[in-house]
Backbone bond lengths (Angstrom), bond angles and torsions (degrees), N, CA, C in turn:
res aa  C-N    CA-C-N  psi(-1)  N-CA   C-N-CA  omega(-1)  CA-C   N-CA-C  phi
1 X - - - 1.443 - - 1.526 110.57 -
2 X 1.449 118.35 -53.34 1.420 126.95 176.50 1.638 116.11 -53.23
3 X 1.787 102.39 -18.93 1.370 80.64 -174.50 1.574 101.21 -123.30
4 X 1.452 103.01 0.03 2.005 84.83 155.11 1.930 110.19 -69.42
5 X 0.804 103.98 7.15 1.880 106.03 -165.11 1.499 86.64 -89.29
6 X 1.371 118.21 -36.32 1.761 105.73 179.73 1.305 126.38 -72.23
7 X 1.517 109.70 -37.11 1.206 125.59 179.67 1.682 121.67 103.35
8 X 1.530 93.52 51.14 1.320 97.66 -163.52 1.695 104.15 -124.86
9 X 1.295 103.01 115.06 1.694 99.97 175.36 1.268 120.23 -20.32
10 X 1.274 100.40 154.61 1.717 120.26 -177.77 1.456 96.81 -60.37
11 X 1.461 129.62 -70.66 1.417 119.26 -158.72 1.191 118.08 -62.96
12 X 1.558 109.13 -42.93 1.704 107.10 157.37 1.284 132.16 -25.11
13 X 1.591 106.71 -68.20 1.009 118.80 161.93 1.729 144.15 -41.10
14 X 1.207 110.40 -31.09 1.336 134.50 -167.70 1.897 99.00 -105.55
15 X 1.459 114.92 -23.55 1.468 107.56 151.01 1.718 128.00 -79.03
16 X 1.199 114.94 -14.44 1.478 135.21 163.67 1.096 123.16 -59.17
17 X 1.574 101.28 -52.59 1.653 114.67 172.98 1.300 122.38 -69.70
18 X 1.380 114.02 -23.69 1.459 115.12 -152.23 1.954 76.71 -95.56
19 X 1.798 115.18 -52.83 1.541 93.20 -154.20 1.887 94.49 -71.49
20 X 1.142 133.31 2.20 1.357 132.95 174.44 1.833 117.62 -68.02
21 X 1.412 101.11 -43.11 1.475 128.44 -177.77 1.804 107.29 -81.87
22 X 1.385 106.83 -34.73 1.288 104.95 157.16 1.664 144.45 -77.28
23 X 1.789 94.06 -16.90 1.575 102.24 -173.69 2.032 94.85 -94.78
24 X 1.339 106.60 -9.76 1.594 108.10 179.20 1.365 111.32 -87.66
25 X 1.217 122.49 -47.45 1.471 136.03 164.31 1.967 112.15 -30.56
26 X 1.702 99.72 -64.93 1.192 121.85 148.00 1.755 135.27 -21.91
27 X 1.266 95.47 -55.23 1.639 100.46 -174.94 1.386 89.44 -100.13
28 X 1.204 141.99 -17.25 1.751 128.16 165.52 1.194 109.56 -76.77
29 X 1.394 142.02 -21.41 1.385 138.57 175.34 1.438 110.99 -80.98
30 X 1.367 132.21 -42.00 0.995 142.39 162.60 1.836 119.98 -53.33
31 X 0.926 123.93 -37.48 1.660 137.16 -168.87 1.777 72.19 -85.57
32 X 1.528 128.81 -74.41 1.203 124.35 -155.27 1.655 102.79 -59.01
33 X 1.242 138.76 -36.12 1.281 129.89 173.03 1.895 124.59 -93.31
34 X 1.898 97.51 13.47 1.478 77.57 -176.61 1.646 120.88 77.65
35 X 1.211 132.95 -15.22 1.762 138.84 169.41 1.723 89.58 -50.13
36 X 1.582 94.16 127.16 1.714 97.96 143.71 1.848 111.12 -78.85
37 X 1.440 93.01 169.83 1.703 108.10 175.40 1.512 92.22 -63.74
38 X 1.399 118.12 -61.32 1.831 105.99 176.81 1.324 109.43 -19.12
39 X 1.428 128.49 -83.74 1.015 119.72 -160.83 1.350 132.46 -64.47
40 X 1.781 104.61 -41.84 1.205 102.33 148.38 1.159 151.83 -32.51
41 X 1.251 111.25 -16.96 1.524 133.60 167.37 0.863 124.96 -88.21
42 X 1.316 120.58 -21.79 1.494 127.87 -168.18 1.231 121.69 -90.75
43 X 1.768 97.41 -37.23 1.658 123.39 165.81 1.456 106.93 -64.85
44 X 1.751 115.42 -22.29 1.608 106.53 168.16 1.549 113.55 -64.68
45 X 1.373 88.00 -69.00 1.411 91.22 -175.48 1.376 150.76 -62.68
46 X 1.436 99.43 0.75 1.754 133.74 -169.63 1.816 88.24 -100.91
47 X 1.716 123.07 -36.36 1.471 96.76 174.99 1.718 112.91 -98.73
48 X 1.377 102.01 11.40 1.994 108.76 -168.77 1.673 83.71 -82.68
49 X 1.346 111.45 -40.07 1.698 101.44 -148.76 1.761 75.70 -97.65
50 X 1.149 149.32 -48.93 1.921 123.90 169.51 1.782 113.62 -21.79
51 X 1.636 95.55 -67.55 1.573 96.96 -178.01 1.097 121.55 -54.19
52 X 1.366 126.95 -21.91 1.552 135.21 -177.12 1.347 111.81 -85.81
53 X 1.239 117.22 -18.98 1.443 127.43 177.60 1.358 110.39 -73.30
54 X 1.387 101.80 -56.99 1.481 114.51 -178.62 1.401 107.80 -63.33
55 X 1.484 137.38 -54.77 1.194 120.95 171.41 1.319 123.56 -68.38
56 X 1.572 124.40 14.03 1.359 115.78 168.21 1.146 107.74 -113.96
57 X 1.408 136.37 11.57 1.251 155.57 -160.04 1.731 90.81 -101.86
58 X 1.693 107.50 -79.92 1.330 121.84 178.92 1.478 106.00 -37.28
59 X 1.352 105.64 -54.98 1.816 95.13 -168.57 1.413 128.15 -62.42
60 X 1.813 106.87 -17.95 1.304 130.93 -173.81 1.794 82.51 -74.67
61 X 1.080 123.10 -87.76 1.444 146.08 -176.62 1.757 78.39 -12.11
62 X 1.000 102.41 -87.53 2.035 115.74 -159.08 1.589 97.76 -34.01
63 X 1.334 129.73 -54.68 0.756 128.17 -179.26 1.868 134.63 -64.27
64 X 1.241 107.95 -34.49 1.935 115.41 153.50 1.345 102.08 -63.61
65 X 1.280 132.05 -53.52 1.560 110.20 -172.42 1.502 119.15 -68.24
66 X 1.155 124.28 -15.78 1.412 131.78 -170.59 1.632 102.78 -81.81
67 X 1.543 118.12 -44.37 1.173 118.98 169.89 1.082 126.34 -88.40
68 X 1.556 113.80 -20.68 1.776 100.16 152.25 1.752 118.60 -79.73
69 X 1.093 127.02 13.43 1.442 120.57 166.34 2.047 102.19 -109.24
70 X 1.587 101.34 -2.26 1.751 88.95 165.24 1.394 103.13 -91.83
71 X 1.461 123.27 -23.81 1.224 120.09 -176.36 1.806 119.98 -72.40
72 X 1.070 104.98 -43.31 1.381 108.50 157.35 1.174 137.72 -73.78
73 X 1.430 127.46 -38.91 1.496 128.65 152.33 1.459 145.03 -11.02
74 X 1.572 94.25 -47.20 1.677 122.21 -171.54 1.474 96.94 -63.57
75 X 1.981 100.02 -64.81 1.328 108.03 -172.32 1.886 122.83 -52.75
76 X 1.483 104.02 -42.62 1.301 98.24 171.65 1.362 128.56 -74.75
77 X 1.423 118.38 -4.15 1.562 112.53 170.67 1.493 98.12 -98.10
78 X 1.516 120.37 -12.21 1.714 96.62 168.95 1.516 133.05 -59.24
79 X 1.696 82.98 -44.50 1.604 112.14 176.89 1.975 104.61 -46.67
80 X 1.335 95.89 -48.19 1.690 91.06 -162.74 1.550 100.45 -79.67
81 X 1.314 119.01 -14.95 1.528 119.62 172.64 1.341 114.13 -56.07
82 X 1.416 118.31 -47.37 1.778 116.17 -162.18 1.828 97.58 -98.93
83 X 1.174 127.29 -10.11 1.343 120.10 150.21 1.691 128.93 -55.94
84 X 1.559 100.45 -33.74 1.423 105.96 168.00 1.371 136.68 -65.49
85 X 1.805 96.07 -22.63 1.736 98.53 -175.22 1.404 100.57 -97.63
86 X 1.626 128.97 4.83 1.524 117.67 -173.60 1.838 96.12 -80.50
């Protein structure tokens, strides 16, 4: 409600809420277990830089197969080229 009053798109909005609902969730689990923010942070940033790994992993990956299927490509449509004119 507070933040259609600004004038800020729905999806915007609904990423606001969610990392808002997540950093509260957060500081109630923490108060309930005793975590300092140190650590809490650390457990952020120990799974920010995992996920980042992994998606730079995949993109690396996506990217060798894409250029090993240009590298091979060429050759197999040459091959089927000079079969056509016999």
């Amino acid at each position: 409600m507070l933040l259609s009053l600004l004038k800020i798109r729905k999806k915007t909005s609904s990423v606001i809420t969610g990392i808002l609902i997540g950093a509260a969730c957060l500081w109630g689990v923490s108060m309930w277990q005793d975590i300092t923010p140190r650590q809490l942070f650390n457990l952020f940033l120990g799974s920010f830089l995992l996920i980042l790994g992994i998606m730079l992993m995949a993109g690396l990956l996506i990217f060798v197969i894409k250029m090993l299927a240009k590298l091979i490509r060429p050759k197999s449509s040459q091959d089927t080229a000079g079969d056509d004119k016999l």
